[in-house]
N, CA, C and O atoms as CSV, one atom per row, in Angstrom:
chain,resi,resn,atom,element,x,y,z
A,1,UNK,N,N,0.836,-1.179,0.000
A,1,UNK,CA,C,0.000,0.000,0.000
A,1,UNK,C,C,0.880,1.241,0.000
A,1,UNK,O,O,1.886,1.341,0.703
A,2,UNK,N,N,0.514,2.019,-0.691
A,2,UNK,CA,C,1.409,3.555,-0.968
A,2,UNK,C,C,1.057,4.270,0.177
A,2,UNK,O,O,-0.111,4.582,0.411
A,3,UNK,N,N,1.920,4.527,0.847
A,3,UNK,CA,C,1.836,5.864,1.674
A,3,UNK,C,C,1.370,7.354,1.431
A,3,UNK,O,O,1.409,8.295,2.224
A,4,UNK,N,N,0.860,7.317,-0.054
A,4,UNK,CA,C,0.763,8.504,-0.695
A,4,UNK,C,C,1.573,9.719,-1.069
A,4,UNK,O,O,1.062,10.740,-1.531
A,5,UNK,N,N,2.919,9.551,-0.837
A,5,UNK,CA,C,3.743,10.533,-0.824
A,5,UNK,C,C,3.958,10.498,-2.246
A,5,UNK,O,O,3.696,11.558,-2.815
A,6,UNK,N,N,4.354,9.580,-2.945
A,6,UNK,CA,C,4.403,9.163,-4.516
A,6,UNK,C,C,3.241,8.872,-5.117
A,6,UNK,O,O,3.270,7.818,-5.752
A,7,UNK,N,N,2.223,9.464,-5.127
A,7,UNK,CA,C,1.059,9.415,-5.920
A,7,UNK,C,C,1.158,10.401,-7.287
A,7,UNK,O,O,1.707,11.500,-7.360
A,8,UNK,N,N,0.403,9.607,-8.416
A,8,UNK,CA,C,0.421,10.590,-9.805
A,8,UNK,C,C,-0.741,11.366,-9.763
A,8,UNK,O,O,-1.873,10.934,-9.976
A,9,UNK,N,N,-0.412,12.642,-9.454
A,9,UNK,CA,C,-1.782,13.891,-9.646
A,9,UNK,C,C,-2.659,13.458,-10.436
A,9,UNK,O,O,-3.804,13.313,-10.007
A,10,UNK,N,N,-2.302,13.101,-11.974
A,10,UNK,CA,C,-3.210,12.833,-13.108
A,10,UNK,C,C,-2.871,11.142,-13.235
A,10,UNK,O,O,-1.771,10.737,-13.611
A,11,UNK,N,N,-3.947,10.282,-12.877
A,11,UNK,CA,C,-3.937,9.004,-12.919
A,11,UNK,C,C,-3.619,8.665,-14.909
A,11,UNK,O,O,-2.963,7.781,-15.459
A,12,UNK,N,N,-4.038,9.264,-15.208
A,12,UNK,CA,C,-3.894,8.656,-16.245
A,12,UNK,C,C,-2.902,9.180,-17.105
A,12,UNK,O,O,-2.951,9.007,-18.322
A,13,UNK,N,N,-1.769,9.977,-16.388
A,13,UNK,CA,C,-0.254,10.465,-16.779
A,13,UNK,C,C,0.500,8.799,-16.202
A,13,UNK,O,O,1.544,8.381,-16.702
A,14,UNK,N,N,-0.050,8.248,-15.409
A,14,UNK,CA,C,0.780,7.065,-15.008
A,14,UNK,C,C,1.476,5.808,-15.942
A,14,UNK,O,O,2.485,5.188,-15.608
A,15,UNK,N,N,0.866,5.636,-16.913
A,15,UNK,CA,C,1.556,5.168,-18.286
A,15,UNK,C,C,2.776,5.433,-18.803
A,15,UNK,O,O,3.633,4.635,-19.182
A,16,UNK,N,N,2.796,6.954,-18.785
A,16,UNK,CA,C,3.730,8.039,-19.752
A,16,UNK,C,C,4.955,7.698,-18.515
A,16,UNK,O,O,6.048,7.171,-18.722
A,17,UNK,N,N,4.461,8.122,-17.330
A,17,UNK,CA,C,5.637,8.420,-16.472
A,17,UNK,C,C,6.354,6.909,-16.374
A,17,UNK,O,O,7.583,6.851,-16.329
A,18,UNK,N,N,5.738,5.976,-16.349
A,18,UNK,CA,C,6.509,4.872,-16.444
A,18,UNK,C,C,7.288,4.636,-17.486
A,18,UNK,O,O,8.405,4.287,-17.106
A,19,UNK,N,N,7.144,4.688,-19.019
A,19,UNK,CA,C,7.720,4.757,-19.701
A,19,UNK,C,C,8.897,5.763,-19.993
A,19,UNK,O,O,9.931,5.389,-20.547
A,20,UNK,N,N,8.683,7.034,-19.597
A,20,UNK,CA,C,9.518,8.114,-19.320
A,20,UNK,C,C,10.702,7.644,-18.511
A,20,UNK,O,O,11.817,8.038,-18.852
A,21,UNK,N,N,10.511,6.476,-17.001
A,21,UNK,CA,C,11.014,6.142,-16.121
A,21,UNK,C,C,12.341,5.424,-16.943
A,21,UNK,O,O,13.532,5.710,-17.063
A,22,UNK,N,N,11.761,4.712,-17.266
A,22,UNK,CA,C,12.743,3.133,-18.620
A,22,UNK,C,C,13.497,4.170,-19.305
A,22,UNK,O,O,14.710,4.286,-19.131
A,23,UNK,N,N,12.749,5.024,-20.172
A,23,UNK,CA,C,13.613,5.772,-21.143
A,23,UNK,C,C,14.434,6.503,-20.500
A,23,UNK,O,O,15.148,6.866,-21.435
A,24,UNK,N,N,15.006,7.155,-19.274
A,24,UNK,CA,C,15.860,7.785,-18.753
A,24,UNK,C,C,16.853,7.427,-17.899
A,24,UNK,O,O,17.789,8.123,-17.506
A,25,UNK,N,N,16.475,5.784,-17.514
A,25,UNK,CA,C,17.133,5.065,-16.930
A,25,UNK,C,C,18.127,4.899,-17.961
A,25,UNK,O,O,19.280,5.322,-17.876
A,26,UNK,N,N,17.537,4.135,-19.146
A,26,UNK,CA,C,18.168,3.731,-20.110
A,26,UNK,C,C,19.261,4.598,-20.975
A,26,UNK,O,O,20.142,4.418,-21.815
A,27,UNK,N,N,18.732,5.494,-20.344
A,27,UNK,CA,C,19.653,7.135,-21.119
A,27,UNK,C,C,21.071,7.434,-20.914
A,27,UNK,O,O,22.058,7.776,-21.565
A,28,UNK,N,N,20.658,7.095,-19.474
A,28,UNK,CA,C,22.092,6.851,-17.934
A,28,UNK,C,C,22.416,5.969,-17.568
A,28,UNK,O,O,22.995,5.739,-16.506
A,29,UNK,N,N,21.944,4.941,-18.799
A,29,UNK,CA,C,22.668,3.792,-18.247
A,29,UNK,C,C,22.645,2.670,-16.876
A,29,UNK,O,O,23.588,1.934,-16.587
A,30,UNK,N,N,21.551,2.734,-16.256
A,30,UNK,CA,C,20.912,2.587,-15.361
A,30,UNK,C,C,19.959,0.870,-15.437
A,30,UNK,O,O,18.795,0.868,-15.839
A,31,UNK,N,N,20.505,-0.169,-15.096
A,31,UNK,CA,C,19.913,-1.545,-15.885
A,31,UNK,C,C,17.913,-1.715,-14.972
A,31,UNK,O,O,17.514,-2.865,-14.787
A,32,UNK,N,N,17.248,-0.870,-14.670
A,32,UNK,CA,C,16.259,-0.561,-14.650
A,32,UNK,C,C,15.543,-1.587,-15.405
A,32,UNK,O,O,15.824,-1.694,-16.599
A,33,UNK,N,N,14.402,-2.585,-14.743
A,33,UNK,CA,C,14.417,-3.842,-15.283
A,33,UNK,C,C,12.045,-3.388,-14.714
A,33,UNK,O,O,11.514,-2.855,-13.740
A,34,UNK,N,N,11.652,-3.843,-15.660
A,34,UNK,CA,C,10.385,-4.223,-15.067
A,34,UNK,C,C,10.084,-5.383,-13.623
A,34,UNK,O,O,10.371,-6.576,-13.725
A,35,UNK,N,N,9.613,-4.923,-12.624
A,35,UNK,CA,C,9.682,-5.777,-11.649
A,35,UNK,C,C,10.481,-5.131,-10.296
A,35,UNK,O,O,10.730,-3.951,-10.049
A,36,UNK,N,N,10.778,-6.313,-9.544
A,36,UNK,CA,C,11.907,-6.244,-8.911
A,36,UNK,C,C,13.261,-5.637,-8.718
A,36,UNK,O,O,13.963,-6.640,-8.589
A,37,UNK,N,N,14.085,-4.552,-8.617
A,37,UNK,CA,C,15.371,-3.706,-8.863
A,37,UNK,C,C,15.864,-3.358,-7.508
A,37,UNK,O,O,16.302,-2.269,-7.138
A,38,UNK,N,N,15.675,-4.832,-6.588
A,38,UNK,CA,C,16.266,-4.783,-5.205
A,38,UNK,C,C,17.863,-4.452,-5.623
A,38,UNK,O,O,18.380,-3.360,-5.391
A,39,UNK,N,N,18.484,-5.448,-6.206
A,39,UNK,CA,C,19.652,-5.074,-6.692
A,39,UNK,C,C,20.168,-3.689,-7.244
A,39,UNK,O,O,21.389,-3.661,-7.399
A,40,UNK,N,N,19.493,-2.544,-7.570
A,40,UNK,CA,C,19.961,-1.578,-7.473
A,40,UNK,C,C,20.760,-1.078,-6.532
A,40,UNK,O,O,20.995,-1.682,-5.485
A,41,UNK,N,N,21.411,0.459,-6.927
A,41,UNK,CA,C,22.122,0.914,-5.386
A,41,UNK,C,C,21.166,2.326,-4.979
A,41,UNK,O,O,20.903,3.034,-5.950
A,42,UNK,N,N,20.760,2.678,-3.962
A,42,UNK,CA,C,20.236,4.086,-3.926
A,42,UNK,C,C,20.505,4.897,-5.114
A,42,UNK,O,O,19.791,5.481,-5.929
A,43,UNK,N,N,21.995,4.716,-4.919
A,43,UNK,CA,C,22.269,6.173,-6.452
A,43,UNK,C,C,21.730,6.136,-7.649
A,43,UNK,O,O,21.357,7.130,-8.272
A,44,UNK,N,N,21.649,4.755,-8.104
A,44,UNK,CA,C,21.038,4.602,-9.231
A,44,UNK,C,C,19.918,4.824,-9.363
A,44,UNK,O,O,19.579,5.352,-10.422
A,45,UNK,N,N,18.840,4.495,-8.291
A,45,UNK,CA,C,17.935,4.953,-8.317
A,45,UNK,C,C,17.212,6.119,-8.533
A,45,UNK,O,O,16.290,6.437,-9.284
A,46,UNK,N,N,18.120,6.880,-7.360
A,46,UNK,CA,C,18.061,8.262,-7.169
A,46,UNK,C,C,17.949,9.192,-8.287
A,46,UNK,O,O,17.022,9.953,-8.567
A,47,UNK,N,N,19.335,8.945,-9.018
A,47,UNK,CA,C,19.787,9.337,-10.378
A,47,UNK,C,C,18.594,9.218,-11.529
A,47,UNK,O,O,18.334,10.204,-12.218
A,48,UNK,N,N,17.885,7.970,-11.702
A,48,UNK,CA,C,16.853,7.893,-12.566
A,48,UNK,C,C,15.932,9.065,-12.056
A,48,UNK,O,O,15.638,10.025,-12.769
A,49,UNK,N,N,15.337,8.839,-10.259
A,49,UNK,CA,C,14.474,10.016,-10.471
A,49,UNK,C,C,14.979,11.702,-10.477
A,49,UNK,O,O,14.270,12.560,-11.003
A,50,UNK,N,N,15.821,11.909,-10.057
A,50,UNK,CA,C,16.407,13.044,-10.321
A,50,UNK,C,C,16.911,13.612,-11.683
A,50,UNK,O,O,17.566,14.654,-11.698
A,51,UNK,N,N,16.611,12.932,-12.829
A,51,UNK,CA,C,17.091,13.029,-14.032
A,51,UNK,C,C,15.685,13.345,-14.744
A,51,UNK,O,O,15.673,14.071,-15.738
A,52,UNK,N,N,14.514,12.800,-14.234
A,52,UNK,CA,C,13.417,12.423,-14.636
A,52,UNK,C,C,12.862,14.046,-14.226
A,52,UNK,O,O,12.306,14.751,-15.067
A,53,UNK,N,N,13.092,14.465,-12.912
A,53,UNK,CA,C,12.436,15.763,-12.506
A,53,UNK,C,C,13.347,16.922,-13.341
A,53,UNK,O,O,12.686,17.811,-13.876
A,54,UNK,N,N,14.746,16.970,-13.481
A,54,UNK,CA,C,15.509,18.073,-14.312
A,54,UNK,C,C,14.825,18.013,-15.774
A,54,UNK,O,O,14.488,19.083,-16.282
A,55,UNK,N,N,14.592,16.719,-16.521
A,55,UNK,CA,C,13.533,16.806,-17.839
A,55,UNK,C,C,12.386,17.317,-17.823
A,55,UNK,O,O,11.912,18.058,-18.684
A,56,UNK,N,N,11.907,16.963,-16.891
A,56,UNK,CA,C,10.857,17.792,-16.941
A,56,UNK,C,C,10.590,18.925,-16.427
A,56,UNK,O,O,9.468,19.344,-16.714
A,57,UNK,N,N,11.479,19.851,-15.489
A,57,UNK,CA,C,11.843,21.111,-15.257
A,57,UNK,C,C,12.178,21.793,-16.822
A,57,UNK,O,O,11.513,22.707,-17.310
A,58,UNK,N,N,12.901,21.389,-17.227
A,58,UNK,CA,C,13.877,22.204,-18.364
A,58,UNK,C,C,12.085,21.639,-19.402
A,58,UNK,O,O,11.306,21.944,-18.499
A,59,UNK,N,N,11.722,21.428,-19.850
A,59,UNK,CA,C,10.443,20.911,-20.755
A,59,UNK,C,C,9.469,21.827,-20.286
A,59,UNK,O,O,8.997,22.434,-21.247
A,60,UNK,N,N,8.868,22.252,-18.980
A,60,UNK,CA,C,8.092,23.299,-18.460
A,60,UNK,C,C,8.578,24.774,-18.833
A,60,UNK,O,O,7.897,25.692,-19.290
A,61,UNK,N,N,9.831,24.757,-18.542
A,61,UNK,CA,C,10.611,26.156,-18.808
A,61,UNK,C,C,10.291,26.810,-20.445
A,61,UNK,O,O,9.884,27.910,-20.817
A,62,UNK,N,N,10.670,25.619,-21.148
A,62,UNK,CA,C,11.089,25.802,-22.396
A,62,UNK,C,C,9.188,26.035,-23.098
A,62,UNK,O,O,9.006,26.841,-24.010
A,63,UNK,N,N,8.318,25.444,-22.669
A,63,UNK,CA,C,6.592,25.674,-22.844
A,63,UNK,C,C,6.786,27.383,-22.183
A,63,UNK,O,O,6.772,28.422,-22.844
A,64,UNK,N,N,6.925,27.264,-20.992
A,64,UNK,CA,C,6.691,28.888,-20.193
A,64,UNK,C,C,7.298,30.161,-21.128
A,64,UNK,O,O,6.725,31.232,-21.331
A,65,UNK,N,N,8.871,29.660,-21.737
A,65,UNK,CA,C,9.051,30.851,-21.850
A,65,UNK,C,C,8.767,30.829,-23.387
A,65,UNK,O,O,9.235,31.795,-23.989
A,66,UNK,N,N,8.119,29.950,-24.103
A,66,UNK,CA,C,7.811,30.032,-25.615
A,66,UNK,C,C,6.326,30.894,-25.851
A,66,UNK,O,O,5.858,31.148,-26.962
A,67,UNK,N,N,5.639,31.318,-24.388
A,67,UNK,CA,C,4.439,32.009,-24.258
A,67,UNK,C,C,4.286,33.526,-23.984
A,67,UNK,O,O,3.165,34.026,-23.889
């Protein structure tokens, strides 16, 4: 059960963001596997989501300031 801290605002953005997830792992090199990724290390992890929020920072920016 989710604690709710990681919930998707728009349920049905939850598709995209998963796939987004793979594709940025995969970007950095990151062996990000469907399932299970006990074997990860924090950093790697980390790194996927912290890579994931700078894309989509710099993607908001770039909409904001094209207006």
């Amino acid at each position: 059960m989710s604690s709710g801290r990681n919930r998707v605002e728009v349920p049905e953005a939850m598709e995209a963001l998963d796939r987004f997830k793979y594709e940025v792992a995969n970007e950095i090199g990151v062996p990000l596997k469907h399932g299970y990724n006990g074997d990860l290390t924090s950093y790697q992890n980390g790194s996927v989501g912290g890579m994931m929020v700078k894309k989509m920072i710099a993607e908001q920016e770039k909409r904001m300031a094209g207006k």
